[in-house]
VMD Tcl script that draws the C-alpha trace (Angstrom):
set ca {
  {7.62 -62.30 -12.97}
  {10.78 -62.73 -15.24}
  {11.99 -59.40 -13.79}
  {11.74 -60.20 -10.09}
  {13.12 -62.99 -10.28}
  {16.06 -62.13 -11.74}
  {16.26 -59.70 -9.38}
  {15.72 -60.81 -6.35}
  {16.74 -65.16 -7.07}
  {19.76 -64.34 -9.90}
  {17.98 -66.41 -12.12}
  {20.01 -66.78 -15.30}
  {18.73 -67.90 -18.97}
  {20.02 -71.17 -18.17}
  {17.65 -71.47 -15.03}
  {14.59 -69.77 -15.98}
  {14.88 -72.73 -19.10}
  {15.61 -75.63 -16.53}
  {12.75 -73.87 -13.94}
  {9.93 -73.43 -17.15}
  {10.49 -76.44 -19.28}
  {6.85 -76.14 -20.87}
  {7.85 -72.32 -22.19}
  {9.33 -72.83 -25.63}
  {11.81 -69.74 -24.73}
  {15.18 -69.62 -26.88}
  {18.02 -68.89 -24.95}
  {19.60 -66.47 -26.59}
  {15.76 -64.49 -26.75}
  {15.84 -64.47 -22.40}
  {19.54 -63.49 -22.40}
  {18.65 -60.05 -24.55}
  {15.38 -59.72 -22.25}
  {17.67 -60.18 -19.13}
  {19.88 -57.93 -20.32}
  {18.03 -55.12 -20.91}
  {16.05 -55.93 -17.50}
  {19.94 -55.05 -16.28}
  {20.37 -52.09 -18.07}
  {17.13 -50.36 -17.47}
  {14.99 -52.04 -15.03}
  {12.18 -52.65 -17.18}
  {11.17 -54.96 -19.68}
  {9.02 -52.17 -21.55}
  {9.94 -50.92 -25.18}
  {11.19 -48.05 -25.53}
  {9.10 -45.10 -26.09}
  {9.97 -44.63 -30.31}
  {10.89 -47.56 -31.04}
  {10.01 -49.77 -33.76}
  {7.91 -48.84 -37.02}
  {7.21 -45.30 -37.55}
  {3.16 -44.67 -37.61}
  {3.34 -43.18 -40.97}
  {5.35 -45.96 -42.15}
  {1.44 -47.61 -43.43}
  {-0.10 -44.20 -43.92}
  {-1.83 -44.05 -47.62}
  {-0.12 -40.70 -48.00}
  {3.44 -42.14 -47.37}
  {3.10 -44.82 -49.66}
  {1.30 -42.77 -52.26}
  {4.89 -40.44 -51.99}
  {7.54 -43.25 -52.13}
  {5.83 -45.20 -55.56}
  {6.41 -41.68 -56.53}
  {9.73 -41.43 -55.81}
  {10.55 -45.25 -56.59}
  {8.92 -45.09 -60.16}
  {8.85 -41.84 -61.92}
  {7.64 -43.16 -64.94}
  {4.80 -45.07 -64.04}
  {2.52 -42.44 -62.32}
  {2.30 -44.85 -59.20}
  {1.50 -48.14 -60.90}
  {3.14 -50.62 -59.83}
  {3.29 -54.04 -62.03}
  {3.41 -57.57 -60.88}
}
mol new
graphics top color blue
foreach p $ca { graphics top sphere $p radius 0.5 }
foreach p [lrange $ca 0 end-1] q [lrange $ca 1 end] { graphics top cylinder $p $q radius 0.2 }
display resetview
Protein backbone atom coordinates (compact mmCIF):
# COMPACT_ATOMS: atom_id res chain seq x y z
CA UNK A 1 0.00 0.00 0.00
CA UNK A 2 2.85 2.43 1.14
CA UNK A 3 4.56 1.62 -2.20
CA UNK A 4 1.71 2.43 -4.57
CA UNK A 5 0.96 5.15 -3.25
CA UNK A 6 3.94 6.75 -3.41
CA UNK A 7 4.02 5.81 -6.67
CA UNK A 8 1.25 6.48 -8.26
CA UNK A 9 -0.28 9.77 -5.54
CA UNK A 10 3.56 11.26 -4.64
CA UNK A 11 2.74 10.76 -1.25
CA UNK A 12 5.57 12.14 0.88
CA UNK A 13 6.46 11.26 4.73
CA UNK A 14 4.78 14.34 5.57
CA UNK A 15 1.41 13.09 3.95
CA UNK A 16 1.31 9.52 4.59
CA UNK A 17 1.65 11.06 8.60
CA UNK A 18 -1.19 13.73 8.01
CA UNK A 19 -3.31 10.80 5.80
CA UNK A 20 -2.64 7.84 8.84
CA UNK A 21 -2.78 9.76 12.04
CA UNK A 22 -3.62 6.48 14.11
CA UNK A 23 -0.06 4.80 12.74
CA UNK A 24 2.54 5.79 15.30
CA UNK A 25 5.12 6.04 12.18
CA UNK A 26 8.34 8.34 12.85
CA UNK A 27 9.14 10.43 10.15
CA UNK A 28 12.39 10.00 9.63
CA UNK A 29 11.54 5.77 9.72
CA UNK A 30 8.95 6.43 6.29
CA UNK A 31 11.53 8.78 4.72
CA UNK A 32 14.34 5.73 4.72
CA UNK A 33 11.35 3.27 3.65
CA UNK A 34 10.44 5.81 0.83
CA UNK A 35 13.67 6.04 -0.12
CA UNK A 36 14.64 2.83 -0.70
CA UNK A 37 11.03 2.23 -2.37
CA UNK A 38 12.91 4.96 -4.89
CA UNK A 39 15.95 3.29 -5.28
CA UNK A 40 14.81 -0.22 -5.81
CA UNK A 41 11.19 -0.56 -6.18
CA UNK A 42 10.62 -2.73 -3.38
CA UNK A 43 10.25 -2.52 0.15
CA UNK A 44 11.83 -6.14 0.65
CA UNK A 45 15.26 -6.68 2.53
CA UNK A 46 17.82 -7.44 0.84
CA UNK A 47 18.72 -10.94 0.22
CA UNK A 48 22.03 -11.13 3.01
CA UNK A 49 21.28 -8.77 4.96
CA UNK A 50 21.18 -8.55 8.57
CA UNK A 51 22.55 -11.22 11.18
CA UNK A 52 24.54 -13.96 9.81
CA UNK A 53 22.73 -17.55 10.63
CA UNK A 54 25.74 -18.77 12.37
CA UNK A 55 25.94 -15.70 14.28
CA UNK A 56 23.64 -18.00 17.29
CA UNK A 57 25.07 -21.31 16.20
CA UNK A 58 26.46 -23.31 19.49
CA UNK A 59 29.56 -23.99 17.43
CA UNK A 60 30.29 -20.23 16.76
CA UNK A 61 29.94 -19.23 20.13
CA UNK A 62 31.72 -22.25 21.52
CA UNK A 63 34.86 -20.76 19.01
CA UNK A 64 34.77 -17.01 19.95
CA UNK A 65 34.79 -17.70 24.20
CA UNK A 66 37.73 -19.47 22.83
CA UNK A 67 39.25 -16.89 21.21
CA UNK A 68 37.96 -14.08 23.72
CA UNK A 69 39.33 -15.98 26.88
CA UNK A 70 42.25 -18.22 26.45
CA UNK A 71 42.66 -18.82 29.88
CA UNK A 72 39.46 -19.81 31.04
CA UNK A 73 38.69 -22.93 28.85
CA UNK A 74 35.29 -21.22 27.83
CA UNK A 75 33.98 -20.14 31.22
CA UNK A 76 32.79 -17.23 31.31
CA UNK A 77 32.23 -15.39 34.90
CA UNK A 78 29.56 -13.03 35.94
Amino acid sequence: MIKNLRQLNGYTAARFLREFKTKNWARGGLKTLLEKTDRTGSIDSVTGSGRPRTAGNVAAISQWRRRSCPGTRGILRA
